[in-house]
BAFI-3210 file (N, C-alpha, C; in Angstrom, 3 decimals, decimal comma, padded with zeros to 6 digits):
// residues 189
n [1|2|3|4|5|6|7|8|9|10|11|12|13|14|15|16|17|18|19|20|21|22|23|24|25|26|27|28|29|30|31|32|33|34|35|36|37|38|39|40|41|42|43|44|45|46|47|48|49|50|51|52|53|54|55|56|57|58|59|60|61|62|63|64|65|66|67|68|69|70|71|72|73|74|75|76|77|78|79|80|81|82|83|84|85|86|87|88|89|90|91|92|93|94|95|96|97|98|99|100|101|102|103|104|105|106|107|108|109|110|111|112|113|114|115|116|117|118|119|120|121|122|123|124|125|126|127|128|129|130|131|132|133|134|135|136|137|138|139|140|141|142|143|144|145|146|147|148|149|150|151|152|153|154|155|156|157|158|159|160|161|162|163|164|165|166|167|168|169|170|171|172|173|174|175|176|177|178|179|180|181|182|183|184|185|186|187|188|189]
n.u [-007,422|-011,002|-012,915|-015,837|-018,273|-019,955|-021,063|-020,476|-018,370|-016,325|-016,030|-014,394|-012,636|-011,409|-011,405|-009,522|-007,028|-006,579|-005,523|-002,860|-001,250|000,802|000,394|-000,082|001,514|001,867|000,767|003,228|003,246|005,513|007,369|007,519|009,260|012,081|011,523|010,726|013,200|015,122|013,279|014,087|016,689|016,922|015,377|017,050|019,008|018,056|017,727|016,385|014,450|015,194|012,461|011,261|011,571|010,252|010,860|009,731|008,895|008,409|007,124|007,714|007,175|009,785|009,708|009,016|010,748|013,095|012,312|012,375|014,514|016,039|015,008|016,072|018,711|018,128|017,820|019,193|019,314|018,040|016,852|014,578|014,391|012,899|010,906|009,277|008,646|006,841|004,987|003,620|002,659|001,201|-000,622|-001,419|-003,090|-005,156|-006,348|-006,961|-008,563|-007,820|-006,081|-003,008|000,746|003,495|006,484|009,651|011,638|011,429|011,142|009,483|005,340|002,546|-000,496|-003,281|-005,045|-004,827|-004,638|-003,578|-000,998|-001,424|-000,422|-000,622|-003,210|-004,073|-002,372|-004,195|-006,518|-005,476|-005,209|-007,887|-009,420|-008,329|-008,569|-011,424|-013,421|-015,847|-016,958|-014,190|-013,624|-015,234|-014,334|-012,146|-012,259|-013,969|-011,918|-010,405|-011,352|-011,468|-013,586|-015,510|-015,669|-013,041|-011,295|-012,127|-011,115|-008,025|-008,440|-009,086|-007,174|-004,313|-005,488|-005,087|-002,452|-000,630|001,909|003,119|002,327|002,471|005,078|006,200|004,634|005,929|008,939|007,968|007,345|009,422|011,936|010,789|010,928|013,220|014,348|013,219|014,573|016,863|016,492|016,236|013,088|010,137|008,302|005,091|002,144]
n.v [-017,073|-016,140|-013,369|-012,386|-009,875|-008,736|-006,366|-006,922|-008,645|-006,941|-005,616|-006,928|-007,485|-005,305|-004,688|-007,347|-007,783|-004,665|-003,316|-003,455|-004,564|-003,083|-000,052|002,615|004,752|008,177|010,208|011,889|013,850|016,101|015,144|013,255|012,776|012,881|010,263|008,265|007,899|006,823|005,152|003,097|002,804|001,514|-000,717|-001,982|-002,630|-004,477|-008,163|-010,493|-013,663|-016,156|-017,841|-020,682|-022,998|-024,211|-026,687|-026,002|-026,898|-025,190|-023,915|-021,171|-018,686|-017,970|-014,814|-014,067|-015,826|-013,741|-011,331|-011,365|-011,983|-009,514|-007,988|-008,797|-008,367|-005,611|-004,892|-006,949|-008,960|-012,291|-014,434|-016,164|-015,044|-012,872|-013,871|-015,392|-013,023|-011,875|-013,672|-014,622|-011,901|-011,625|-013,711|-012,164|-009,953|-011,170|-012,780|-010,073|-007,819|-004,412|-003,934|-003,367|-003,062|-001,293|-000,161|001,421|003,582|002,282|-000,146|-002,401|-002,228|-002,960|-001,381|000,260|001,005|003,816|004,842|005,186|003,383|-000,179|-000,450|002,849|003,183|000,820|001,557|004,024|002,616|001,516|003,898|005,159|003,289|003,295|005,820|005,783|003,463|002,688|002,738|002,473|001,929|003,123|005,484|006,128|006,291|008,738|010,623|010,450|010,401|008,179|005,339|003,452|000,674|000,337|001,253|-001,056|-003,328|-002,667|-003,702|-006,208|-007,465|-006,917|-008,748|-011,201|-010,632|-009,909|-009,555|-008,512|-005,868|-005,084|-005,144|-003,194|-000,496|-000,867|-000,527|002,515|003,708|003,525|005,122|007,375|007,730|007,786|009,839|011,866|011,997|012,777|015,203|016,659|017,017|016,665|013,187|013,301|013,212]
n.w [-003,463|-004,107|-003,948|-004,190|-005,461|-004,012|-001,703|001,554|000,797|000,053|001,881|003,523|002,545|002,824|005,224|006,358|004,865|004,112|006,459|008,161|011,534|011,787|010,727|008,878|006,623|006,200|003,229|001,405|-001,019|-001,541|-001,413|-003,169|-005,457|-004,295|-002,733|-004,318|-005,424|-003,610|-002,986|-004,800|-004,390|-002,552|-003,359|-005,112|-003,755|-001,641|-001,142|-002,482|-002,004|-003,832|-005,801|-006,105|-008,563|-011,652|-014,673|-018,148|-021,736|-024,789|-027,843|-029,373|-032,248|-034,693|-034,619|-032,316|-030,673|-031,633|-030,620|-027,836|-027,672|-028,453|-026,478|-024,105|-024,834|-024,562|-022,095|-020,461|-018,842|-018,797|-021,497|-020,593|-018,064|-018,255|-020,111|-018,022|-016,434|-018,313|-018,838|-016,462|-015,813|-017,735|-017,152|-014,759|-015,412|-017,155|-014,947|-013,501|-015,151|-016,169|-014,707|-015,259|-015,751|-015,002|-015,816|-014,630|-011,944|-009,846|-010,633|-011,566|-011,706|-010,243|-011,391|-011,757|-014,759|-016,300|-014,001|-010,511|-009,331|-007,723|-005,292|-003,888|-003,828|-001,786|000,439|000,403|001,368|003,578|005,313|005,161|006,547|009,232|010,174|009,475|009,748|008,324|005,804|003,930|001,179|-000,096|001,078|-000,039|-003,026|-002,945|-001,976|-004,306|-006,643|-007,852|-009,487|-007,668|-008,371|-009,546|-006,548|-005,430|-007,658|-007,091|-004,416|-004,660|-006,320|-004,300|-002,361|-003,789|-004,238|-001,630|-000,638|-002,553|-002,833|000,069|000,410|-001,372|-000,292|002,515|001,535|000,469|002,709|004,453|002,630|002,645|005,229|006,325|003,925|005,366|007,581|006,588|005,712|008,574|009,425|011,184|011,900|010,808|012,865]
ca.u [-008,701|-011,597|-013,993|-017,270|-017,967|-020,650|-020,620|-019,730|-017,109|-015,249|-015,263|-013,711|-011,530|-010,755|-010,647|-008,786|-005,803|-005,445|-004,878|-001,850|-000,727|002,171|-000,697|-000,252|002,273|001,229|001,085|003,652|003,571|005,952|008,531|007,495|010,233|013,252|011,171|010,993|014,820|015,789|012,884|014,816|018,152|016,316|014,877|018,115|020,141|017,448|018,152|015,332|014,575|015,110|011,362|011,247|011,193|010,221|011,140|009,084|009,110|007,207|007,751|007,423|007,615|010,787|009,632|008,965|012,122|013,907|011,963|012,706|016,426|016,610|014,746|016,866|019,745|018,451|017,454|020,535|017,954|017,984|015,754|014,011|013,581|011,620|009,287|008,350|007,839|006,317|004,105|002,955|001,997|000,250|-001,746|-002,603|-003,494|-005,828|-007,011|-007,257|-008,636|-007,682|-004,524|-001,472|002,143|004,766|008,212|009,565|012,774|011,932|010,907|007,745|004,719|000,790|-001,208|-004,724|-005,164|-005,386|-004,807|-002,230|-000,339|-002,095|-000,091|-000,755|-004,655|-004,078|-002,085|-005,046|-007,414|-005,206|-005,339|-009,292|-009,494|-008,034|-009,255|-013,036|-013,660|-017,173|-016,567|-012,838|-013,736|-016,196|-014,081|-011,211|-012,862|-014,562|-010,892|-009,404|-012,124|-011,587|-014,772|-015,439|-015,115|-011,198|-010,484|-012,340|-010,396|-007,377|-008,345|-009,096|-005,685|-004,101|-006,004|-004,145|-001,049|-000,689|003,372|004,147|001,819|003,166|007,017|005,818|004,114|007,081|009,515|008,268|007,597|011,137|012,423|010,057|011,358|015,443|014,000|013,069|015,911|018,157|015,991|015,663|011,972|009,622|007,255|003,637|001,881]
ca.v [-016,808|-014,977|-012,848|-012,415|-008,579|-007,765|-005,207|-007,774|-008,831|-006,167|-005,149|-008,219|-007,808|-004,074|-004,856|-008,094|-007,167|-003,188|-002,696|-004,681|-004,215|-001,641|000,983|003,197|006,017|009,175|010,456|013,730|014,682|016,872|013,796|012,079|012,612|012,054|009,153|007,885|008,036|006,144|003,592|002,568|002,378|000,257|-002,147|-002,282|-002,714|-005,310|-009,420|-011,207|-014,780|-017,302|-019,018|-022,410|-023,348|-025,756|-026,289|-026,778|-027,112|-024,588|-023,504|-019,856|-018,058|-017,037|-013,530|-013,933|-015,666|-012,644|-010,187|-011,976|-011,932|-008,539|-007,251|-009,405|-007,474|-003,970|-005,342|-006,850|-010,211|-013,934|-014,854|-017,347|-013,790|-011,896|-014,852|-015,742|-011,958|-011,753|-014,816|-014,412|-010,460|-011,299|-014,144|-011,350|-009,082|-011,819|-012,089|-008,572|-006,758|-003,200|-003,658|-002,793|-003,389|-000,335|000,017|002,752|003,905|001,522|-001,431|-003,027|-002,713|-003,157|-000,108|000,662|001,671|005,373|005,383|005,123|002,181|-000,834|-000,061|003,626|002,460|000,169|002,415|004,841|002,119|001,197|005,476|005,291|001,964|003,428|006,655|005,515|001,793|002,302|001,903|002,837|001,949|004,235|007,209|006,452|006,262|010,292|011,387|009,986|010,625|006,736|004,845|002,162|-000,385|000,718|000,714|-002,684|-003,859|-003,050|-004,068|-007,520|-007,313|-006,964|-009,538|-012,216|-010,625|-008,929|-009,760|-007,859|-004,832|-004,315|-004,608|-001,297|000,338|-000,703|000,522|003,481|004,213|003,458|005,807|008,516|008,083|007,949|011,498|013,095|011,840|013,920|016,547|017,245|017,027|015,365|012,497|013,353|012,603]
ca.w [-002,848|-005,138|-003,594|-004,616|-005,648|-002,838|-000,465|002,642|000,726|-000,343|003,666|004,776|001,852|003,144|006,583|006,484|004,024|004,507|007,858|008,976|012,656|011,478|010,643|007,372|006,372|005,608|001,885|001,572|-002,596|-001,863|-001,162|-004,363|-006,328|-003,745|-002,516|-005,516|-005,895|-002,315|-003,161|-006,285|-003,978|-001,366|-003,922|-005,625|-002,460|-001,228|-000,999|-002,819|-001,994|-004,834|-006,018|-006,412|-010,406|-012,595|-016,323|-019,334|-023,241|-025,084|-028,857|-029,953|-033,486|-034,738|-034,042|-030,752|-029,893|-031,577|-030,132|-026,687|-027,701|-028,298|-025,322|-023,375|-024,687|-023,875|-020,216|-019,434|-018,198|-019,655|-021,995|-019,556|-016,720|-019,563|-020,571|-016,838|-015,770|-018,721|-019,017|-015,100|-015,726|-018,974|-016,603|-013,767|-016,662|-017,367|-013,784|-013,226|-016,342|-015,887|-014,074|-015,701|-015,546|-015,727|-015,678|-013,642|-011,603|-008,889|-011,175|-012,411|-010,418|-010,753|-011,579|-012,506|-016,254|-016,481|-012,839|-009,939|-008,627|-006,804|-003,497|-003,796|-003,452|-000,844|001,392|001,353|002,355|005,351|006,138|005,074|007,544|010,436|010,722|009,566|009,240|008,063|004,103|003,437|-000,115|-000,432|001,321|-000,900|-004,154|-003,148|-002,269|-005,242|-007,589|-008,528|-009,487|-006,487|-008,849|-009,620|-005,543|-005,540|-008,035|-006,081|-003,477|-005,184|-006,634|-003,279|-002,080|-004,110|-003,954|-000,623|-000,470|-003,764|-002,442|001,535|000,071|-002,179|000,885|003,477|000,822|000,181|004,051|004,998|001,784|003,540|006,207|005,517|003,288|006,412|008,926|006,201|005,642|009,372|009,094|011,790|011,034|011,028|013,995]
c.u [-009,503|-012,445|-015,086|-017,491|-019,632|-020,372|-019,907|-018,507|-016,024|-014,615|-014,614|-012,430|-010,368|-010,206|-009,508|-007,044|-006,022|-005,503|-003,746|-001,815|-000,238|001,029|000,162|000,690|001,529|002,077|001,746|003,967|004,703|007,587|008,497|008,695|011,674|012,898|011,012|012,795|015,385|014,954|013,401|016,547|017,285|015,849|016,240|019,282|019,894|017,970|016,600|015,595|014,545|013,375|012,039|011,390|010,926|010,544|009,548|009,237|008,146|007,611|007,001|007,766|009,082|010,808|009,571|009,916|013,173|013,624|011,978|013,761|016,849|015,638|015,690|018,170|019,789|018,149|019,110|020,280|018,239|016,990|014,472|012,935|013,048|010,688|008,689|007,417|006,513|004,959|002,977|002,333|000,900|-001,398|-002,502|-003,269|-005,116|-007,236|-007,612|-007,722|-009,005|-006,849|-003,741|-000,340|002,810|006,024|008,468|011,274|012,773|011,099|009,447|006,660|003,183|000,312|-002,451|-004,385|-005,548|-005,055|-003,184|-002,141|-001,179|-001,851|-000,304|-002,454|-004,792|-003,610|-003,137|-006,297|-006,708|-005,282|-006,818|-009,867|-009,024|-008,754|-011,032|-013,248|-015,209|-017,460|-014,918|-012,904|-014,082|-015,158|-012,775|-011,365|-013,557|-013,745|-010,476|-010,119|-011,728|-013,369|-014,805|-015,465|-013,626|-010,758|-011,193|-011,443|-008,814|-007,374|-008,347|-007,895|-004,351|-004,188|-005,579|-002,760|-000,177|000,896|003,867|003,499|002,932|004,450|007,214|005,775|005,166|008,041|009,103|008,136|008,662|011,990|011,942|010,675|013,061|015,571|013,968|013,922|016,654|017,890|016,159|014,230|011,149|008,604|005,718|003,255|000,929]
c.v [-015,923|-014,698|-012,281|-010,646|-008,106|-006,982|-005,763|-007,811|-007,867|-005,253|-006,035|-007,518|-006,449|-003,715|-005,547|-007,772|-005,716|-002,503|-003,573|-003,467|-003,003|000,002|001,336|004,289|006,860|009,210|011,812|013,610|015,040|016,067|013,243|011,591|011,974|010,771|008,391|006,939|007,064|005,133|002,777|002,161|001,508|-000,875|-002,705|-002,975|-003,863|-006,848|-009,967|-012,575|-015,619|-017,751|-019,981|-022,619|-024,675|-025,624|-027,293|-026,599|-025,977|-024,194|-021,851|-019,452|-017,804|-015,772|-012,805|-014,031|-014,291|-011,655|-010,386|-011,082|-010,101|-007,431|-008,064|-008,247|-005,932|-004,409|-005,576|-008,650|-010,859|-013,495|-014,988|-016,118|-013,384|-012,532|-014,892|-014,476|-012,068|-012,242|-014,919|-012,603|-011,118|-012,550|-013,379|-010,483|-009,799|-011,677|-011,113|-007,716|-005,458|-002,929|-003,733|-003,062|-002,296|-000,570|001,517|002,654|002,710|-000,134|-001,484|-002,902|-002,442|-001,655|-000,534|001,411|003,260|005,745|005,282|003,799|001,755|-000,288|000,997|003,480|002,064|000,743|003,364|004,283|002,027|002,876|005,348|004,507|002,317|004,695|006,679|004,223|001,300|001,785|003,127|002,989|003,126|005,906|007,101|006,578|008,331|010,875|011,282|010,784|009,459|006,271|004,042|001,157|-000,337|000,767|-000,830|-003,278|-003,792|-003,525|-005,752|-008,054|-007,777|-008,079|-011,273|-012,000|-009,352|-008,877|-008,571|-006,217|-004,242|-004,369|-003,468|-000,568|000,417|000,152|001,679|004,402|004,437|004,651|007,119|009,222|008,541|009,554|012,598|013,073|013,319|015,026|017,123|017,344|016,209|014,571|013,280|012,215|011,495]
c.w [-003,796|-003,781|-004,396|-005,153|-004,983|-001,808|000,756|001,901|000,394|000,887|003,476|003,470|002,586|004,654|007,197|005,888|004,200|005,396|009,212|010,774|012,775|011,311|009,013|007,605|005,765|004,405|001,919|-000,153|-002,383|-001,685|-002,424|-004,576|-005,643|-002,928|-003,538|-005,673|-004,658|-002,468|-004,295|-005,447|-003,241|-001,991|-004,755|-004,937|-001,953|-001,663|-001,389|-002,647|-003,469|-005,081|-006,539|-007,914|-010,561|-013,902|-016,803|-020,461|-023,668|-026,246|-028,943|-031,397|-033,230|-034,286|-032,892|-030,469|-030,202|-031,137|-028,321|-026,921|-027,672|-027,154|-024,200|-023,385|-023,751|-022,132|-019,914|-019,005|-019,503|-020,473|-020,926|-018,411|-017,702|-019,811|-019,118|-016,973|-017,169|-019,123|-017,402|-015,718|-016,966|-018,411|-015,578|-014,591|-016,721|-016,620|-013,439|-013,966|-015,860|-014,498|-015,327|-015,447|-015,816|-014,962|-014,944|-012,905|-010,515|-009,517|-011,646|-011,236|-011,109|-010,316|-012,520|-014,077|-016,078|-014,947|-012,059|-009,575|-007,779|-005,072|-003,372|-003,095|-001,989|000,588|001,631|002,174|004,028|006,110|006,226|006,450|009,059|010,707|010,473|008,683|008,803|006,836|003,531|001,663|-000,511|-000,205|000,480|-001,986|-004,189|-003,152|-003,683|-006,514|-008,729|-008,494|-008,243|-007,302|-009,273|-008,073|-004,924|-005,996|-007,704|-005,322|-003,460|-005,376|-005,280|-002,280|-002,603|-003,823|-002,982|-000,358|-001,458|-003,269|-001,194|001,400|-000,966|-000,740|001,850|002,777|000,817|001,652|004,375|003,731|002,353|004,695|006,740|005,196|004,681|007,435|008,224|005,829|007,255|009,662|010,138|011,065|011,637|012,020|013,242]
res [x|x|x|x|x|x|x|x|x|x|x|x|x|x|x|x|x|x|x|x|x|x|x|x|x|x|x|x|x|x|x|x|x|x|x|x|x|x|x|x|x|x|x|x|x|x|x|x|x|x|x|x|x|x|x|x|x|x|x|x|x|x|x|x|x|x|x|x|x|x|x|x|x|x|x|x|x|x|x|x|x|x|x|x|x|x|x|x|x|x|x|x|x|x|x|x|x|x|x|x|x|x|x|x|x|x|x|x|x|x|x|x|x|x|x|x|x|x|x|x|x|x|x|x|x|x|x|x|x|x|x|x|x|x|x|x|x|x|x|x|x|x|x|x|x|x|x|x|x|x|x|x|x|x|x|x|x|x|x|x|x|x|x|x|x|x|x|x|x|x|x|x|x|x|x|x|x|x|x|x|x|x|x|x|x|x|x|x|x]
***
């Protein structure tokens, strides 16, 4: 689906995609780090479905294939898993100019250039969206001290790939929440 980059649309986009049913977790900093650490066991622990495949032929430089081969090694990962991820990120890249790809304790995930993580974004629209559904954009872009074209472009982002986003956001809710069972700690109202 594209959306257009007018004001209507970037509601629908903000209303439609970031405010599921479930509502929004609050943001606690002061969790980062051991949230962090339990969302890396939970994605690790987790059962991913298979995609579908297809094959095809494709030639590369020598340099490439060896520079495949030996990132393969330090990964651990085929050949074959390194070119996809790699060949799909380098097309949302495409898509998305000024998204990002990093590596991290709890895996790969889309981030703004210079900025924070797509789902980090997106979770404050669904907080922005519930407690004032007038322009979420707008009030997350003055907290953040993001441009509104950077929580646009999340929100755009999102907007194609709302699966790879709300299994960040659930994760790191449920890691939050695990954190504070064993802390003792209640949830925020």
């Amino acid at each position: 689906m594209i959306w257009s980059q007018n004001e209507a649309d970037w509601h629908a986009v903000t209303l439609q995609h970031a405010v599921p049913a479930g509502g929004c977790p609050v943001h606690e900093p002061l969790f980062t780090l051991q949230c962090i650490v339990l969302h890396w066991i939970t994605r690790t622990n987790s059962v991913q479905t298979p995609k579908r495949t297809k094959t095809f032929s494709a030639r590369f430089s020598s340099e490439v294939v060896d520079k495949l081969g030996a990132q393969s090694g330090r990964l651990g990962q085929s050949r074959a898993r390194i070119a996809e991820r790699l060949i799909d990120e380098g097309l949302r890249l495409e898509e998305f100019p000024g998204v990002v790809f990093r590596s991290g304790p709890t895996g790969r995930r889309a981030g703004l250039a210079g900025g924070p993580d797509v789902w980090e974004i997106v979770r404050d629209l669904r907080l922005a969206a519930k407690e004032d559904g007038n322009d979420p954009i707008a009030a997350v872009s003055h907290i953040t001290g993001l441009d509104r074209t950077a929580v646009e472009l999340a929100a755009s982002y999102y907007a194609a790939y709302p699966e790879e986003i709300d299994e960040r956001i659930a994760a790191d809710r449920e890691a939050a929440d695990r954190l504070r069972r064993a802390l003792g700690v209640a949830a925020a109202a």
